[in-house]
N, C-alpha and C positions, 0 to 999 in steps of 0.2 A: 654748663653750656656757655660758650662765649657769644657775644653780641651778632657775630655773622653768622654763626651755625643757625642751619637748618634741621628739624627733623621730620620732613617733610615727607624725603623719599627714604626714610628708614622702615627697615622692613618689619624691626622687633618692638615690640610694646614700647612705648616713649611715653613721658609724663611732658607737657607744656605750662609753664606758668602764666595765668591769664588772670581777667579783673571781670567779675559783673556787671555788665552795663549798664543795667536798668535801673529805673527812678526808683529808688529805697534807699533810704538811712545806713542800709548795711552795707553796702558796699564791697561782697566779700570779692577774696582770694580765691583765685580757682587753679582746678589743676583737670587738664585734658590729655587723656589718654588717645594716642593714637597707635595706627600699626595700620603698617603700608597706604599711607597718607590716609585714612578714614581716622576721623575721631570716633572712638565706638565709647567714651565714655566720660559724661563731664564732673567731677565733686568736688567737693568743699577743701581749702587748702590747709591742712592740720595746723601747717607749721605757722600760718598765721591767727596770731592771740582770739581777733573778733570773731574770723569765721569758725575757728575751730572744727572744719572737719566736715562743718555742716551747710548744704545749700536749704534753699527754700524747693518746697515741690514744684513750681514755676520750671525753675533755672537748671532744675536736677534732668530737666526734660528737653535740655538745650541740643542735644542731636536731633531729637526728633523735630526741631522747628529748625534746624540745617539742613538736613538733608529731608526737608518734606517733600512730598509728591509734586505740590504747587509753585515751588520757592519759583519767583523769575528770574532767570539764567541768561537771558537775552535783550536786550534794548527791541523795546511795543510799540509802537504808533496807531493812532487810532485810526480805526475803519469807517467804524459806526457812529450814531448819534452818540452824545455827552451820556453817561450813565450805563450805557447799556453795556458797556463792559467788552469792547469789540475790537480787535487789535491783531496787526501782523507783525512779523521780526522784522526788522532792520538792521543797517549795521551801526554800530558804532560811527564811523565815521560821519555816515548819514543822518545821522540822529543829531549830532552832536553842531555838525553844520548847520542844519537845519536852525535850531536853536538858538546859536551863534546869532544866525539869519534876522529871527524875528525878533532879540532883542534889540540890536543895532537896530530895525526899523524903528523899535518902539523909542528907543533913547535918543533916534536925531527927528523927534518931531519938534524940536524948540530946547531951550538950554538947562530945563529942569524937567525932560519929559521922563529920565530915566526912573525919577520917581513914580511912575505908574507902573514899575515893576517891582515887586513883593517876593521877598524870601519869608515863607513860612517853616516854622520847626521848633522843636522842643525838645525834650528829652528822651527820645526813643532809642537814642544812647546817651549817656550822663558824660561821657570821652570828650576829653578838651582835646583832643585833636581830631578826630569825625562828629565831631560837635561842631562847635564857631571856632574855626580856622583857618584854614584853606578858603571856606563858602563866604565867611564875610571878610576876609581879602577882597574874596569876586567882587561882593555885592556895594563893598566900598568904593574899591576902583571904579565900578558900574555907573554911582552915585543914584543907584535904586533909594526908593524907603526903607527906612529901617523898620524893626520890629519890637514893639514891646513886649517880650516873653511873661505875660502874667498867668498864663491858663493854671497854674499849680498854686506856687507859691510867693506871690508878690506883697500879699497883706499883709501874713507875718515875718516876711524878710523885714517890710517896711517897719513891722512895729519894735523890734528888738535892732533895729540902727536907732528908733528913737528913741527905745529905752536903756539899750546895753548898750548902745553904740555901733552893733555890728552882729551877724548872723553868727553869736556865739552862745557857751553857757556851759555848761558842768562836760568831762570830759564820761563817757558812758560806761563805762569801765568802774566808776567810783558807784553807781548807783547801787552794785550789789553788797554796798555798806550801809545803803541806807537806810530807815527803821520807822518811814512811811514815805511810799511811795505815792502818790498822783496821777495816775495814768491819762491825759484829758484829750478828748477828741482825735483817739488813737488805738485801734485795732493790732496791738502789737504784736500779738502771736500769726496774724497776716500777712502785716506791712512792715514790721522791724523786730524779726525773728528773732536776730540776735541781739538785742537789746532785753527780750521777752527772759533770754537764757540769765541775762543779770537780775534780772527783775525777780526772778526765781530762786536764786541763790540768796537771793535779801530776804525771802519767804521762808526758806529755809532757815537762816538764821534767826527768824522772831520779827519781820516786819512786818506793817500793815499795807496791802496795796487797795486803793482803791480807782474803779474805774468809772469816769465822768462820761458819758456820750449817751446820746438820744438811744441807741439802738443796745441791745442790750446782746454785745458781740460773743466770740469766742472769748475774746481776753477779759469780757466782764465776767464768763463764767466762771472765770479760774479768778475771781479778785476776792477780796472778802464782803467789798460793798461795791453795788453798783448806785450810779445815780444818775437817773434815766431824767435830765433836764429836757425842754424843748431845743428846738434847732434854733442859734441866734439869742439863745440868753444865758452862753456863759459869761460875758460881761457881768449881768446881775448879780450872778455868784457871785464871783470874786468881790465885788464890792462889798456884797455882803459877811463875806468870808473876812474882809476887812474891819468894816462896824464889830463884828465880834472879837477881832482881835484887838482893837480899843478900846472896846467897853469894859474887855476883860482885864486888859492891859497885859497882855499875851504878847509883847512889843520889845526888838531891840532895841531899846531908845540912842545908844550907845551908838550904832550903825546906822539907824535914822540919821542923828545929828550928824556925823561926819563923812556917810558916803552915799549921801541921796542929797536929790534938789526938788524941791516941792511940795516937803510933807505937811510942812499947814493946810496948805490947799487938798491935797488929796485928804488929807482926814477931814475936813470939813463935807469933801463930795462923800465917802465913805461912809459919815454919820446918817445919811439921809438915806442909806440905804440897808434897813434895820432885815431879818430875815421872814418876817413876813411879808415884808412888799416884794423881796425876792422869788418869795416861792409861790407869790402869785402871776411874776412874770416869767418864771418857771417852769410850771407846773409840778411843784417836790412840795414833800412837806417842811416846814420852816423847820421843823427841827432836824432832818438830817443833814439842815446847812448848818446849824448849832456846834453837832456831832463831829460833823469835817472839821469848823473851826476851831473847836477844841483838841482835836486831834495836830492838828497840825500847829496852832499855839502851843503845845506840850513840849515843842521841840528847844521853847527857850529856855525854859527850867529845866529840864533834864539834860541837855544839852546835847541831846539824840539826831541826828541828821536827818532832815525834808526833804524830801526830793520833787520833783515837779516834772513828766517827760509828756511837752505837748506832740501833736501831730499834727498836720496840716490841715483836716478836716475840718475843724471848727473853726476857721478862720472865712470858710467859704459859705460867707453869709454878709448882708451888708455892714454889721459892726463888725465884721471879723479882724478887722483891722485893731479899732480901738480894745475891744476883746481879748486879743494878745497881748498887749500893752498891758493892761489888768494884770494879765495871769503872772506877767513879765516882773511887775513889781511888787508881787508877794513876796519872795525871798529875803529882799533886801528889811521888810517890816521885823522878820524874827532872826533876822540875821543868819539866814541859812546858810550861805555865802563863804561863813568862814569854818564852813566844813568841807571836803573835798567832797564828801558824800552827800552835799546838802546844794541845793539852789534852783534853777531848771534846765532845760535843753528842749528848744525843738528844732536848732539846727546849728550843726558846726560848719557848712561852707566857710565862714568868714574868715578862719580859721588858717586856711591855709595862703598862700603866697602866690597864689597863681597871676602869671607876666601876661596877662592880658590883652595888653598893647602890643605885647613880643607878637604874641601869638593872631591878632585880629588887626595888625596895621592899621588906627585908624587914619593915620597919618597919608592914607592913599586915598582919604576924601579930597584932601587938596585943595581944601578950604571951602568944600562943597555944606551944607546943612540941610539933607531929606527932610521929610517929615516925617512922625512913628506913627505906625499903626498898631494901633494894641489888636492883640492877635485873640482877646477874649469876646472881641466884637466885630469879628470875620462877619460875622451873616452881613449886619449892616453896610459894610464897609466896601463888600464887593457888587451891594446894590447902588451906592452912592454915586450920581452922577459928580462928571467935575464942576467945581467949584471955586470962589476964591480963597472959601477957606477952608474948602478939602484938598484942594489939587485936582490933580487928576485923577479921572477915575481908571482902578487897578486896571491894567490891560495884559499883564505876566505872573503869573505864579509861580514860585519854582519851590516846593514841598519836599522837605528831607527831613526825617527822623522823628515825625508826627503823622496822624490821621486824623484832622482837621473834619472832614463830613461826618466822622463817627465820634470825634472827644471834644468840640466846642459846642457852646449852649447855642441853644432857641434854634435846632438844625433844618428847621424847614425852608428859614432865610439861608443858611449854610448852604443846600440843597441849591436854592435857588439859585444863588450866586455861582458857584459853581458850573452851574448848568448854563450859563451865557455862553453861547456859541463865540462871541469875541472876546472871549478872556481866553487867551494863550496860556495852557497849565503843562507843567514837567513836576512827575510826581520819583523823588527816587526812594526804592522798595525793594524790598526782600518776596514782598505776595502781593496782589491783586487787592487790596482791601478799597475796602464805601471809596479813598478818597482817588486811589488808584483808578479807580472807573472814570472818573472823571474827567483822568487828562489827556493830553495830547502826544505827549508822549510819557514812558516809562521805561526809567533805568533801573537795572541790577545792581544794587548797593551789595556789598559785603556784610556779614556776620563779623560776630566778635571774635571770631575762632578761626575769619581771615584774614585780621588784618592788624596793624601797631594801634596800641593808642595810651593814654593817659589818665587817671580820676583822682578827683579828689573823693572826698565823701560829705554827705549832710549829717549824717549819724557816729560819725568818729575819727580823729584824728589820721589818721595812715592814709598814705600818698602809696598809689597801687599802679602799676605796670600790665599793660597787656601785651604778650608779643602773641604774633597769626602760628595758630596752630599746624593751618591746613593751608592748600593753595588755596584760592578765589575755584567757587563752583561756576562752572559754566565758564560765562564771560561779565561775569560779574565784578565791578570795581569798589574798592573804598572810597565814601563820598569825596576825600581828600584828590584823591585821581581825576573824580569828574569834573570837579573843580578845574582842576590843574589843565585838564586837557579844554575846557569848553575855554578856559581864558587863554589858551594858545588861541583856540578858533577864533577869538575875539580880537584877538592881536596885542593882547596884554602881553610888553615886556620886560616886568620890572622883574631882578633876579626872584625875590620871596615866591614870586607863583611856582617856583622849578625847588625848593625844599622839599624835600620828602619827610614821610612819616616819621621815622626814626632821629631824623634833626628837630622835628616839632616837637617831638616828645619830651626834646633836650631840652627846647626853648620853654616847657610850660612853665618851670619852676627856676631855669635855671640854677645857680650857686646856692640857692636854697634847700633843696634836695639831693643825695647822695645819689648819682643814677648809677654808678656802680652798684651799690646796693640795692638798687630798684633792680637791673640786671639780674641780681645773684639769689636776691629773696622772693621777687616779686612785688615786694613793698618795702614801702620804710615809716617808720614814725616821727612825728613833726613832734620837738619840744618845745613843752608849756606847761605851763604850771601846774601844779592837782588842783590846788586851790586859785583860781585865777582870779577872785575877786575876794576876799577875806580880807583887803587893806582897801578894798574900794577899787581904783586906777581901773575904772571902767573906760572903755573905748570911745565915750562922746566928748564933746566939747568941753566941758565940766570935772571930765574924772569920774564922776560919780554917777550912779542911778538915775536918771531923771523921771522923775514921774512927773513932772512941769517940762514943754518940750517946746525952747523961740523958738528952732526951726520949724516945728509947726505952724506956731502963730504968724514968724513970716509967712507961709503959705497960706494965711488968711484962715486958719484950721483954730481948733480947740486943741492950747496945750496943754491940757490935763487929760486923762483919758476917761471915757463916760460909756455907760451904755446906751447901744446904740440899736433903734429898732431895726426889725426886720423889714426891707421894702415889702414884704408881704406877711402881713402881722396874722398870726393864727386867731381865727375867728369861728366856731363851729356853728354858731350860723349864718356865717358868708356861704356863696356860693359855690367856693372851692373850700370845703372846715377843712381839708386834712394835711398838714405840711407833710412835702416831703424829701428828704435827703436819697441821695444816690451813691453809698459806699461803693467801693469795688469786691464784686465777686472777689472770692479768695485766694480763686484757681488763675484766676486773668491778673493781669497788670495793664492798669487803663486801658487800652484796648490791644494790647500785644498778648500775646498765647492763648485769644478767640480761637482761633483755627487748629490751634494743635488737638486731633482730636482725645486723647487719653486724658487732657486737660477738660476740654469742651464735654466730654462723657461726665465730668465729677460733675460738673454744672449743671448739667440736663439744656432746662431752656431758659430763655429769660424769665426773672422771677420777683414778684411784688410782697414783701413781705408786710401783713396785715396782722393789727391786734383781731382778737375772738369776739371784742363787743365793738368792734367797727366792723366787722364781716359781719357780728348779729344785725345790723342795723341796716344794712343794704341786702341782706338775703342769701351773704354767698358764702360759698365751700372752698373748702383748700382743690385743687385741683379744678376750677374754673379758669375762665380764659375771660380777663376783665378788661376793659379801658378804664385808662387814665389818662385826664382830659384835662386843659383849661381853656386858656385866650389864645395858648400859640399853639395847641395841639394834641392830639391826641394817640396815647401809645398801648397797645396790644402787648399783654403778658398773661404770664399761669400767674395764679394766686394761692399763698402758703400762708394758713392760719400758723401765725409763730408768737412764742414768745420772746422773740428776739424785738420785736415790735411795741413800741405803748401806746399807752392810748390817744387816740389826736396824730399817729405818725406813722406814714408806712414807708418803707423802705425799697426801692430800686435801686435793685442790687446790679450793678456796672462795670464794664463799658463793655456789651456788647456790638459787633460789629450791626451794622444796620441789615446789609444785605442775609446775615443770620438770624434777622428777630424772625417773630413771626408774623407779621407784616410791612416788612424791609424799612421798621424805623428802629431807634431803639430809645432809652431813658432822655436823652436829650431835645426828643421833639418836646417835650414842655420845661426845661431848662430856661433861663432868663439870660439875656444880654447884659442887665442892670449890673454894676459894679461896685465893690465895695468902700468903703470910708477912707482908707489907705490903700496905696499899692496899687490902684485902679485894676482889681484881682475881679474874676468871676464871683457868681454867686450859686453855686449848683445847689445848693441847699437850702437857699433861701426862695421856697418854691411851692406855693399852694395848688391840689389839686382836689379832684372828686373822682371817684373809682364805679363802675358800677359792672353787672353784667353786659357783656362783649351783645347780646340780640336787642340790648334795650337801644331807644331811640332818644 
């Protein structure tokens, strides 16, 4: 199929070559079947290596969250009060003017009012061009606030620029050579299926996999060990995973010396962290930190491959920052490095070449300097009055490719803010969701199966293509459109607002990537090394490893990396004993495919997963309807005696939509605003509460 073909209005079975949008590591290849413009079926793209063939049960269900009953087809305006979800059509043009109307009011109150206008968003596509393209053109030109996108993963981006240099690490393809694997604060057969598919094939061949996480998942059951740590002291491990490998002398000295910076200092921090004081910050017993570190020290005498594949989980906590950094600079101790199958990964962004500037002009600030608004502390931020050393207070919201009242923490402030009558919000959406109710108006964004766009991946090298399967439903645009057309309304006329999709797509990688082959395959592979760090020429300042990091210390920070408590340290006779983490349901993806119902059936309802002798302790049954309460609030669920739970921690399992709980909140009304050591990231997991039966008072 050539670049302008359509097969839109074909009437015979057609295959389209498209990309998975959504926040995962995998990033697959898709292939959409259509016939007479209906997609009737979305799967996995054989021909490409990662995906092979295979979606996730999510994504496999992507008609049905197309063509749902609800999707919005029309441009809403609100009727009703804020929340209540009450809305007429419009048209576009009306909508759009409007819009126009009241940002101009907000932007000529004085020469920096525009900053009381806010673009919120995140990944509800991972597409660098319905992603930040087109929208922050707008919001540049605008000279709005900026945002700082941390709600996911800003701790451990931050910690692997400070220790590797950059959001790199072992290419994920080599791990099914590996002959112990790591699995740490990662749900893999959930969240990175196809990574789960190498991991298996290393099992196959005689590895050992082990999995690290509080909760005792799907993928810890298929592991040979689980080690069920508290939430917030993987740092200790690793330190102590350290002392063992010194004690033992388990040590590349070899690789020490020549491609690391720091290591007196860190082995002196590492000595003082023997595996008993670990496993009382813990809760393991010191010897299966023993067991690990001899496992994974084995790797320099035999000279067998380690592997290490963190996930983002475990960084959402207040050390989660420094925590990464830890795990970051194991490899380089036994040299795993100089295996292709040996080292770690939790994230390959860095990886690729994307023209950023091409693509996000910031050069149409025009010498203007917003102020950022970290988007992890929305609640607060939209209650702030102005200030001189806030600004202004937010008076525009404009929400694309997030749901902000159902996926940011402490959401009662979320709620609140929100609900200001003078806060002017434009929410663009595919459904009505928590944050949809909210605004003033609501546009029809496009699907991935309407429209062009571009990805890189966090979990593997290959640069993936989307072309629009289908037309746009209804009268539904790609957020690149609304863009384009609300900056005509505005009287922006610089030529970049009039690029279309197809040129953006050009511009993201430029001469970097084959787009011919992107065209013809759907993807292409970015070349690099197998082995990218086995001589060192790590990506920082230095070359090398740093486990000593100036740029931190210029930032007034510790450059060494240390454990770092919990802002809410587990105490079982505080008043809230029990921490709790918020994985994500298996069937959802942060809060997108709540509504799908064949989805939302696998789930049931929202659900708190409890050890047997913390339900013995407060009285309650699996199948109870309990609060979970602290200082910011209190949240309604069913309760599930599991063993997926330890003791001291239960789990809320997420993001459901709020207006779906069963008391229209969900996991987030006791979530914290508080932010982590690095990255200024969320803390969803760094979170005490107390559970009891729903009639007590």
């Amino acid at each position: 199929m050539n670049e302008t073909s359509s097969p839109l209005a074909d009437a015979s079975p057609t295959q389209v070559l498209g990309a998975c949008p959504h926040d995962c590591p995998d990033t697959c290849s898709m292939l959409t079947t259509i016939a007479s413009g209906i997609a009737i079926k979305v799967q996995g793209n054989p021909a490409h290596p990662h995906t092979d063939g295979a979606l996730c049960t999510k994504v496999s269900r992507y008609t049905e969250r197309t063509y749902h009953v609800e999707r919005i087809l029309h441009p809403l305006k609100r009727i009703g009060p804020k929340g209540s979800g009450q809305f007429e059509r419009v048209s576009w043009d009306a909508a759009l003017q409007d819009i126009a109307t009241q940002l101009r009011t907000i932007a000529a109150q004085g020469p920096h009012a525009a900053q009381a206008i806010l673009p919120y968003s995140y990944a509800g596509t991972m597409g660098l061009v319905q992603g930040e393209s087109m929208s922050t053109r707008f919001f540049h030109k605008l000279g709005a606030s900026l945002l700082d996108r941390t709600i996911c993963s800003s701790a451990g981006g931050e910690a692997l620029v400070q220790t590797l240099g950059g959001k790199v690490g072992m290419r994920v393809e080599f791990f099914a050579e590996s002959k112990l694997i790591l699995i740490w604060g990662s749900n893999s057969i959930a969240s990175n299926l196809h990574f789960w598919r190498y991991a298996q094939e290393a099992k196959r061949q005689g590895a050992k996999l082990v999995c690290i996480d509080p909760r005792k998942s799907e993928t810890a059951d298929k592991c040979h060990e689980h080690i069920a740590l508290l939430p917030g002291t993987d740092g200790a491990l690793a330190l102590a995973l350290m002392h063992e490998l010194i004690v033992n002398d388990w040590l590349d000295h070899d690789y020490l010396a020549h491609h690391t910076l720091g290591w007196d200092m860190l082995r002196s921090r590492a000595l003082q962290w023997p595996p008993e004081r670990a496993a009382l910050v813990c809760g393991i017993p010191p010897e299966q930190i023993r067991t690990l570190a001899k496992d994974y020290g084995a790797s320099v005498s035999s000279g067998e491959p380690a592997a290490i594949r963190m996930n983002y989980g475990m960084q959402r906590v207040h050390g989660g920052g420094n925590a990464v950094r830890l795990i970051a600079c194991l490899p380089a101790l036994i040299g795993a490095w100089r295996h292709r199958a040996g080292g770690v990964l939790l994230s390959s962004s860095g990886s690729f070449p994307i023209k950023k500037t091409v693509l996000q002009r910031p050069d149409l600030l025009a010498g203007k300097t917003p102020r950022t608004i970290n988007m992890s502390t929305i609640g607060d931020d939209l209650l702030r009055a102005a200030s001189a050393d806030f600004g202004p207070a937010i008076a525009a919201l404009i929400v694309y490719n997030s749901n902000p009242v159902a996926i940011a923490p402490d959401s009662a402030k979320v709620v609140q803010g929100f609900s200001r009558e003078d806060l002017f919000t434009v929410v663009l959406e595919h459904f009505q969701t928590d944050t949809a109710d909210y605004a003033d108006y609501i546009l029809p964004a496009t699907t991935q199966l309407e429209h062009w766009d571009i990805h890189g991946s966090y979990g593997h090298t290959d640069v993936l293509l989307n072309r629009p399967a289908i037309a746009p439903l209804g009268e539904a645009k790609p957020n690149t459109q609304i863009f384009r057309e609300l900056a005509q309304k505005m009287g922006f006329a610089e030529p970049c607002f009039t690029d279309d999709d197809l040129a953006l797509c050009r511009m993201a990688y430029g001469d970097a990537v084959n787009f011919d082959e992107l065209l013809t395959n759907g993807f292409a592979t970015l070349t690099s090394p197998e082995a990218p760090f086995a001589q060192g020429n790590f990506p920082t300042p230095s070359g090398k490893c740093e486990f000593f990091s100036e740029r931190l210390v210029a930032s007034g920070l510790d450059g060494l990396p240390d454990h770092v408590p919990n802002h809410e340290t587990f105490n079982s006779s505080s008043v809230y004993p029990l921490a709790m983490i918020s994985p994500p349901a298996r069937n959802f993806l942060n809060s997108t495919f709540v509504n799908v119902a064949s989805l939302r059936d696998i789930e049931g309802e929202p659900l708190l997963e409890m050890h047997a002798q913390d339900a013995a302790e407060r009285g309650l049954q699996s199948g109870d309807v309990v609060r979970v309460f602290n200082q910011r609030g209190v949240y309604h669920c069913k309760l599930e005696i599991s063993k997926r739970a330890r003791v001291g921690v239960v789990n809320g399992l997420g993001v459901w939509w709020r207006k779906l709980g069963l008391d229209g909140t969900n996991v987030n009304q006791v979530t914290s605003q508080a932010l982590t050591d690095l990255g200024r990231a969320p803390t969803f997991y760094d979170c005490l509460v107390q559970v009891e039966a729903e009639n007590r008072q």
